[in-house]
Structures are given as C-alpha cells and as structure tokens.
C-alpha positions in Angstrom: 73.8 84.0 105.3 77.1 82.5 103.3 77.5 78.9 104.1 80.8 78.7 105.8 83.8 76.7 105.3 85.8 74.4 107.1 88.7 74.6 104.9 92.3 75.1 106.3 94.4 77.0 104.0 98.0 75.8 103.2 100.2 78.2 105.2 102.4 78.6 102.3 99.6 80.6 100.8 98.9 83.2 102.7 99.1 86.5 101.0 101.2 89.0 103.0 98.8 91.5 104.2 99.6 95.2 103.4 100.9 97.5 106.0 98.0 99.7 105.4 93.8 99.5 104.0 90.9 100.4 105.3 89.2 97.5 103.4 91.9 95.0 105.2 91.9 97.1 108.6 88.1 96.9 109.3 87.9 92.8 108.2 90.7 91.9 110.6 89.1 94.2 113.3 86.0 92.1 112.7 87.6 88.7 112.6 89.5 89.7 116.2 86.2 90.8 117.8 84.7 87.8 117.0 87.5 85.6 118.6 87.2 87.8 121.2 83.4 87.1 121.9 83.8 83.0 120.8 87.2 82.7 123.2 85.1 84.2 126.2 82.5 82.2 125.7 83.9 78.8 124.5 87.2 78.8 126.0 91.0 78.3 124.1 90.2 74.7 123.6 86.1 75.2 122.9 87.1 77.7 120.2 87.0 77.2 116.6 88.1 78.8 113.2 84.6 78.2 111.8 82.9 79.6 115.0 84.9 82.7 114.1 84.3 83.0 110.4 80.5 82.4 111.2 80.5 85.3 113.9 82.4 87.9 111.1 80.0 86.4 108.7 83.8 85.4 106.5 85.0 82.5 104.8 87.0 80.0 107.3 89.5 80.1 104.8 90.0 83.8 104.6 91.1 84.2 108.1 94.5 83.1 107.3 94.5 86.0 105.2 94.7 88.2 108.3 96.5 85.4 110.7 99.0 82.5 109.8 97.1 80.1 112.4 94.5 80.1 115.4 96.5 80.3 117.5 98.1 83.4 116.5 94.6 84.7 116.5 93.9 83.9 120.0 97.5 85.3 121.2 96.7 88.4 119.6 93.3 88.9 121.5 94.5 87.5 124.5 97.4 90.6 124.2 95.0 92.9 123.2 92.3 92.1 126.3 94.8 93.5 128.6 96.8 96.0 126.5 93.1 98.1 126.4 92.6 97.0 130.1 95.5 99.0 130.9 94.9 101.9 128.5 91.6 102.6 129.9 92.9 102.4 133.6 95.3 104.8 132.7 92.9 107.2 131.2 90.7 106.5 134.1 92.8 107.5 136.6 94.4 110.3 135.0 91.1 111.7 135.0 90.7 111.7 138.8 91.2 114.9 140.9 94.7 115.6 141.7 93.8 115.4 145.8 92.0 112.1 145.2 92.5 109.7 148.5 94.8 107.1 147.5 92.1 104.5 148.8 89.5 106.1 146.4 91.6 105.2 143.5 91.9 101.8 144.1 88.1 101.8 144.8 87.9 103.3 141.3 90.1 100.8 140.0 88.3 98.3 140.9 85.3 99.4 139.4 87.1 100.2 136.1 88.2 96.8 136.1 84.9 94.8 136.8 83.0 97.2 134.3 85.5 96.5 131.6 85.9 92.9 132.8 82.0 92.2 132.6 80.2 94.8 130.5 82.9 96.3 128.2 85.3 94.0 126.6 85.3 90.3 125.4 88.5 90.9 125.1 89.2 91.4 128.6 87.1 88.4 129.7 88.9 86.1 127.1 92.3 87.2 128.5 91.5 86.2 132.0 89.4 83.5 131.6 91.5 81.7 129.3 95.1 82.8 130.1 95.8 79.9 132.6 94.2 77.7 129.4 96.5 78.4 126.5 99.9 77.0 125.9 102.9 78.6 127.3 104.0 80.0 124.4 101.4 82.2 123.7 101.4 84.0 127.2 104.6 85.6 126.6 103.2 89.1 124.8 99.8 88.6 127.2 102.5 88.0 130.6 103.8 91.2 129.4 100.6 93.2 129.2 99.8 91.7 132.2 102.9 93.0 134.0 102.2 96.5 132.8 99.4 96.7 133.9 100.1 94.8 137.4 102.4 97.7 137.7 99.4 100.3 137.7 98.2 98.5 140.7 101.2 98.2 142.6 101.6 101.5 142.3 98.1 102.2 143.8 98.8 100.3 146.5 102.1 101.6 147.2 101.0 104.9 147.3 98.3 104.0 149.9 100.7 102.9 152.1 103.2 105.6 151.5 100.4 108.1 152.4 99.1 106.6 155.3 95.6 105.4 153.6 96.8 101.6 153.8 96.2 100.1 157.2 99.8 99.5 158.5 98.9 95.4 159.7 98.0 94.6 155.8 101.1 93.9 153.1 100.8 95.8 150.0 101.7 93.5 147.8 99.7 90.4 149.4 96.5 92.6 149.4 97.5 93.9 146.0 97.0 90.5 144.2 94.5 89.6 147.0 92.4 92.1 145.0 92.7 91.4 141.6 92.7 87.8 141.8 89.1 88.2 143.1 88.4 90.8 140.5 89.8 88.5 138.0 87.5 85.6 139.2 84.4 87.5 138.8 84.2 86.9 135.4 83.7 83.4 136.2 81.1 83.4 138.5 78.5 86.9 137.9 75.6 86.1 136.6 73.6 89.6 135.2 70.7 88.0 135.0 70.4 87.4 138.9 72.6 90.5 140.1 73.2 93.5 138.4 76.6 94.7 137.9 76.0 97.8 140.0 75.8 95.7 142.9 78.8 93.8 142.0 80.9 97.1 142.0 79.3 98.5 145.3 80.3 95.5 147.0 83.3 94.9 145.6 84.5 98.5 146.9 83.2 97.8 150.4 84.9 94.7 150.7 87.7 96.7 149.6 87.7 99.7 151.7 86.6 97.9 154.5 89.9 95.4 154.3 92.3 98.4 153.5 91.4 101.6 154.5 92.6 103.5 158.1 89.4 105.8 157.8 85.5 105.3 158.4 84.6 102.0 156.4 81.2 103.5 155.9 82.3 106.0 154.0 80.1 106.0 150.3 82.5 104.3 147.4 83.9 107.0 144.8 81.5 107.0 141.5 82.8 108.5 138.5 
C-alpha cells in the first residue's frame, strides 16, 4: 500500500478542478465515500484527513485537490447523506399502489429509513450521527436537506390524519418527529451482530401502527 501523508497543502495551491472528467469524477466519488464511512464511524471531531486518504488509498495532500478544507469535505457528505435519503424516499413511495393506506406508507417509510440508515448509506448514518456535532456553519446546506425531506414526512402524516387513518387523540406533528427522532437514534444504539435488522424494522412498524393507527393493530406491516 502507498505510505500516506500527513501533509496539509497551502490553500493557495489548490488547482481549480474542472467542471467535467471521469478521471477527477470517480477520485472525488472515492475520497467522499471514504469520509462518509470514517465520519460514521469516528465522529466530526474523531475524523481525520489522513484516515480519509488511507481509506481512498490517496495522498493526504491530494484531497485538497477535490476540497479546499476538511471541513468542506464533511459539509458535503453531511448534505449528501440526506439529499439521497430523501431521493430514495421519494422513489420509494412513488412506487407504492395508488390506494395504499396512508398508515402503510408511513410504515414503509420507516422501513426505508432504518434500511438506508443502517444497511445502505454511511452517508446517511454520518448525517445523523454527527449533525448535532459539527459547527453551525456547516449545517446550513444539511438543515436544508433535512427540511426537504422533513417535509416528505409531514406530509405522510398529514394525510393520515386528513384521511381518517391517524387516531384523532394523537398530534401529527408531535408524533411526526416522535418518529423520526427514534428512527434517527437507531443508528446509535443497533447492534447487527446481536439483532438483525429485520427485526428492527418489524418492530419498529408495530410500535408505529400500534401508536397511530384507527384499525386492527395486528394487522401484518407492509413489505415491499
């Protein structure tokens, strides 16, 4: 393996990187999905440059190529965890049967969430393990990923109760957050060695349909 280097680069050197390049495209893919799997793992304050390089098997140097300072490198996965959260929600639910119950999609966004949360993305588990951890100024383009896709779920909920599927003695918007915040915290706490994610989802959707729903709470969770 290349022996890495500590080395910053002066700022003032940084190449500007072309607009286009397959060559350039594909390394700062790999440099991102490294900070991805090293700010999951090791936290914003835990992560370092080297740790990066040594995971996109680069010189520590050459990421500033691709990204004028760490940083910037960790706002940009941090906005990109839940810019592909929300994409695949979207596709997700688009997907569903038009008569779907409105309680079934939020059971199936739940599922879509833990699954990309836990199994999928380390993008997605850097973004919400670490977004309470980095400095204010680099949650602004994250906050606003993380309102759009907020939004999806409001929606869901909304819908629920504008349909009769949300029990009239809950709040929407209460149990909305009520939800993801314990989504959210799963990523601190599952450990697939001891449970496996399928039972993680099941229960998650029980809890869930058992809290919201006006019908029979034994009712089998949606799978698609």
């Amino acid at each position: 393996m290349t022996t890495k280097s500590s080395q910053v680069a002066p700022l003032e050197q940084v190449k500007q990187p072309p607009e286009n390049g397959t060559k350039y495209a594909r390394t700062r893919a790999r440099i991102l999905d490294a900070a991805a799997y090293v700010l999951s793992r090791q936290g914003y304050a835990g992560t370092r440059l080297s740790d990066v390089a040594e995971r996109a098997d680069i010189q520590t140097p050459a990421i500033y190529y691709y990204f004028a300072s760490r940083d910037d490198l960790i706002e940009e996965v941090m906005a990109c965890g839940l810019a592909d959260m929300r994409e695949n929600l979207k596709s997700t639910l688009a997907a569903l049967p038009h008569d779907t119950n409105a309680i079934d999609r939020i059971l199936v966004a739940a599922e879509t969430h833990l699954r990309h949360e836990l199994e999928i993305s380390d993008y997605t588990t850097a973004s919400i393990r670490n977004h309470g951890q980095i400095p204010e100024r680099l949650r602004i383009r994250a906050d606003q990923e993380g309102d759009s896709y907020g939004a999806i779920w409001r929606q869901l909920f909304d819908d629920a109760a504008r349909t009769g599927s949300l029990r009239t003695d809950v709040d929407p918007r209460i149990s909305q957050m009520l939800v993801m915040g314990a989504l959210n915290w799963a990523a601190e706490w599952w450990d697939p060695g001891r449970t496996p994610l399928d039972g993680i989802v099941s229960a998650a959707q029980r809890l869930i349909r058992s809290a919201l729903s006006t019908v029979d709470v034994d009712a089998s969770p949606p799978v698609h």
